[in-house]
N, C-alpha and C positions, 0 to 999 in steps of 0.2 A: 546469538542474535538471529529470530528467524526473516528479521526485513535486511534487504540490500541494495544498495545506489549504485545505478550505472548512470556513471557521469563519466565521458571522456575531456580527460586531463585534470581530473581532482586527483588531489594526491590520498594517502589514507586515511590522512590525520581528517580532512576535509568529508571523506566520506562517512567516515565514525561521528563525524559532527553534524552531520544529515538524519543518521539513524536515528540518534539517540535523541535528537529533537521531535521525531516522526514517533517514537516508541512513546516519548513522555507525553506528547498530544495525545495519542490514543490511549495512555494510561490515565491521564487527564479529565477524559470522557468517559471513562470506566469499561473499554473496549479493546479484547487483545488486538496484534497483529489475524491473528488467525482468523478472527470472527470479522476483523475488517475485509477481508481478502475474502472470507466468503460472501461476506454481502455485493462487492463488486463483480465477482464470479456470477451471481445472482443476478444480478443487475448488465449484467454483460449477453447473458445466457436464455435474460427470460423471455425474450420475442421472437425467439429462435423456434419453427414449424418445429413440430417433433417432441418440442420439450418441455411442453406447456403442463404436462404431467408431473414432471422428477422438479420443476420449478420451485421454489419456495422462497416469490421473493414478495416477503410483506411487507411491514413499516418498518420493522425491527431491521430488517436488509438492508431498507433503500436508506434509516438510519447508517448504516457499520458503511456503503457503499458511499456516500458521502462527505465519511467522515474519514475513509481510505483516500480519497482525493484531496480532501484538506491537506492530512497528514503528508500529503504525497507534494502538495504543495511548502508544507512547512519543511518539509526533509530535503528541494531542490531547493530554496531561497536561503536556507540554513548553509549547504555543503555549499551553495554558488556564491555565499555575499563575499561585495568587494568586487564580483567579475562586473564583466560589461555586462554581457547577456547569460542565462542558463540556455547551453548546449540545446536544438532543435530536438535531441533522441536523448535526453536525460530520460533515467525512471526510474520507479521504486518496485520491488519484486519481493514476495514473500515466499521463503523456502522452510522445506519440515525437512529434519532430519529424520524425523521416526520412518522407522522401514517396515515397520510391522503392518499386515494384511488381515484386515477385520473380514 
């Protein structure tokens, strides 16, 4: 699974039930984890002095960047239902295992 919920006080069972709601909205949309996380990367990145070169944040971005924050929504409302509130520092984070150096 390369997405991950930090939620303080879900338990596992709860957090796997975040992801896998978060994984199937974006699969849903026809959009990996990966490509989401780069469009918000993009979207994060792209009014930053300096970077307005290496940027590449077009529709296709501010789409996958968007649709990171939905998911991100669908994945805290999922692991949280039943609480009172979702935690102030709940979030979703995307990690690669590949170690490989292009």
């Amino acid at each position: 699974m390369p997405l991950r919920l930090k939620v303080k006080g879900a338990s596992k069972e709860e957090l796997a039930r975040g992801v896998a709601a978060a994984e199937a909205f974006l699969k849903m949309h026809d959009v990996t984890p990966a490509q989401a996380d780069d469009g918000m990367w993009e979207a994060m990145h792209a009014d930053i002095p300096g970077m307005e070169d290496s940027s590449h944040f077009g529709e296709r971005e501010q789409r996958w960047a968007r649709l990171w924050l939905q998911a991100r929504s669908v994945a805290l409302e999922t692991c949280c239902r039943g609480w009172e509130e979702i935690p102030l520092y709940a979030d979703m984070e995307f990690y690669s295992t590949d170690r490989r150096l292009n």
